[in-house]
Every structure is written in structure tokens, then in C-alpha cells.
N, C-alpha and C positions, 0 to 999 in steps of 0.2 A: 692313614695307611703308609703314607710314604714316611714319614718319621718311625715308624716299625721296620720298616726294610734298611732306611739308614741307619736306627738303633742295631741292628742284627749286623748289620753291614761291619758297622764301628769294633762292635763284640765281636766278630770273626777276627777282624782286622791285629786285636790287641789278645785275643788269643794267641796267632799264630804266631806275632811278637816273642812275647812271653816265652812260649815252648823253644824260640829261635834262640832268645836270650841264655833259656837255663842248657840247652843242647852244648852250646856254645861254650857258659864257664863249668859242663861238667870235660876235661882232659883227662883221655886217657895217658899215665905218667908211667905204670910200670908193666910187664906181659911178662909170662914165662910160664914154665909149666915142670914136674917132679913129679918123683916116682916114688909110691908108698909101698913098703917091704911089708909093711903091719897095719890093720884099723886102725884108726885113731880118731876120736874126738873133736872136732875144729870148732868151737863152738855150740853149738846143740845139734850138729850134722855127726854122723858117725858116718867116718869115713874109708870104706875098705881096699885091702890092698891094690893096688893100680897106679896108673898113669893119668895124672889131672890139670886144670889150664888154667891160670890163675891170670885176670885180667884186673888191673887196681885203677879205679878214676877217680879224679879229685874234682872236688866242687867249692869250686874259690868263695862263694859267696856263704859256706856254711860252715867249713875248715873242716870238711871231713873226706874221709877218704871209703869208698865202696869197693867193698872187692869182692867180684864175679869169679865162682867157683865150679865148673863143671868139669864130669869126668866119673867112672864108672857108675853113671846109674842117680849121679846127685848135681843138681844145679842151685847153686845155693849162692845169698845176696850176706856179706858181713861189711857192719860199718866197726869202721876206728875214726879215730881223732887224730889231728896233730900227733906226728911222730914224736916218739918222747928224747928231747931236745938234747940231753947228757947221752942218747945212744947215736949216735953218728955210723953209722955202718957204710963197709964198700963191699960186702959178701952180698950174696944172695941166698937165702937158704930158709929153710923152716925150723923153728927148734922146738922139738917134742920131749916132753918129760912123759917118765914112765911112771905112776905110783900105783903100785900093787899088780902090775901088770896089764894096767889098762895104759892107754898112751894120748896125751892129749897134747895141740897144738896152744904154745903159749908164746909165742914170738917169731916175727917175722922180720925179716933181716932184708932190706930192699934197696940192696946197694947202688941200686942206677939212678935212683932219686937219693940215697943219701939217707936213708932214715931206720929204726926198726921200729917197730910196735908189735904191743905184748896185747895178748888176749886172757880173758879170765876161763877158768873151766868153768863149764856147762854143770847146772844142778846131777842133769843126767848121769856126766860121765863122775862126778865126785862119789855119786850114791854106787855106780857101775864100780868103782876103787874100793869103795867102803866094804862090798859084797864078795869080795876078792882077798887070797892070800897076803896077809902083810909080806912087804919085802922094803930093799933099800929105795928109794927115787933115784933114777937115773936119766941124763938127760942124752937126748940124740939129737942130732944134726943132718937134716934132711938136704943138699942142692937142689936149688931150682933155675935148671938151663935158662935164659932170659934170651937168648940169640943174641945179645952187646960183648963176645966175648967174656964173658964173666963165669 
């Protein structure tokens, strides 16, 4: 019996470790938050016009990056990878392309870390463009306040 209470003992012990360890290399690196004039796309979230908070935490031990999306009505979890290394950015902003008049987020510009990264359209929104008027692709440029001055 008493090696049961020391086994559970140990196992509490290296749990709590554990969750200490991963809390610890997940840093929060970048905050800010923008204002949508139009729906758009962010991945498979449709996103409607509004005011939204974008919190991005990195997790050193996996080289990825999460970003926590809430705001009118959607709270939503997107990973990326490694910033793409040729993109070096000191803006902040979102950049939305239009095709056919639907609008989806493909790049994020995250000037206070240094990096952008690009996201792929969603099945969703390609089929939602497909369904829609042909027109030219046009690209928009969304700010995203960060509170650092930028």
C-alpha cells in the first residue's frame, strides 16, 4: 500500500513538473488587436466585421507559433511555423486578399517579433470565391494596434 501512495505521489509530482515545464517554454511574443471593415476568412473561421484580439505564443520546444483569436462572437486557436525567414517585417498588420469578392487572411506581418507568416485559404472560403462573381484579386491591408508604438 505504501508503494501505491508513493507511486501516485511520484506521478503527481512529474505531472506537475511537466505542465510547469511546457507553461513556461510556451511565451507569449506578440499582442495586438484590428478592426475588420469586411468578413473575411482567417482560416476556416469566417470572420465578421468587428473589432478582434490577437494574442500569438511561441513554444520553443516545437518551433511553432499559436495564435489566439477572439472577438465578435469567435474564439478561435491557429498554428504556424517558423516565420518565413526571406520575410523580415517591422509593420504590423494583416494582409487580406479579395478573390471574387470574398476576402481571406493570407499573411501576417508581426513587426514586434520580426517575422511575417502566410496562411493558406481555407477549403471553405476557396469554394465560398468559386460561388461568387469573377472579378480582379485585390489585396488589402488591415493595421493591427500592438500598444509598442507601431
Amino acid at each position: 500500500m505504501t508503494y501505491a501512495k508513493y507511486g501516485i505521489l511520484v506521478l503527481t509530482l512529474v505531472l506537475v513538473l511537466g505542465f510547469s515545464a511546457l507553461s513556461a517554454e510556451a511565451q507569449m511574443a506578440y499582442t495586438g488587436t484590428f478592426n475588420l471593415t469586411t468578413e473575411a476568412y482567417w482560416g476556416p473561421n469566417l470572420l465578421q466585421p468587428g473589432e478582434y484580439h490577437i494574442v500569438m505564443s511561441l513554444d520553443q520546444s516545437h518551433g511553432t507559433r499559436s495564435i489566439q483569436l477572439t472577438g465578435e462572437g469567435v474564439r478561435a486557436t491557429l498554428l504556424t511555423a517558423w516565420g518565413i525567414p526571406q520575410d523580415v517585417s517591422k509593420r504590423n498588420s494583416l494582409e487580406l486578399q479579395q478573390i471574387n469578392g470574398v476576402y481571406i487572411v493570407r499573411k501576417l506581418d508581426a513587426g514586434l517579433v520580426g517575422r511575417s507568416y502566410r496562411f493558406l485559404a481555407s477549403k471553405n472560403a476557396l469554394q465560398h470565391a468559386e460561388r461568387t462573381t469573377a472579378s480582379t484579386p485585390v489585396t488589402v491591408t488591415v493595421p493591427i494596434s500592438t500598444g509598442g508604438g507601431n
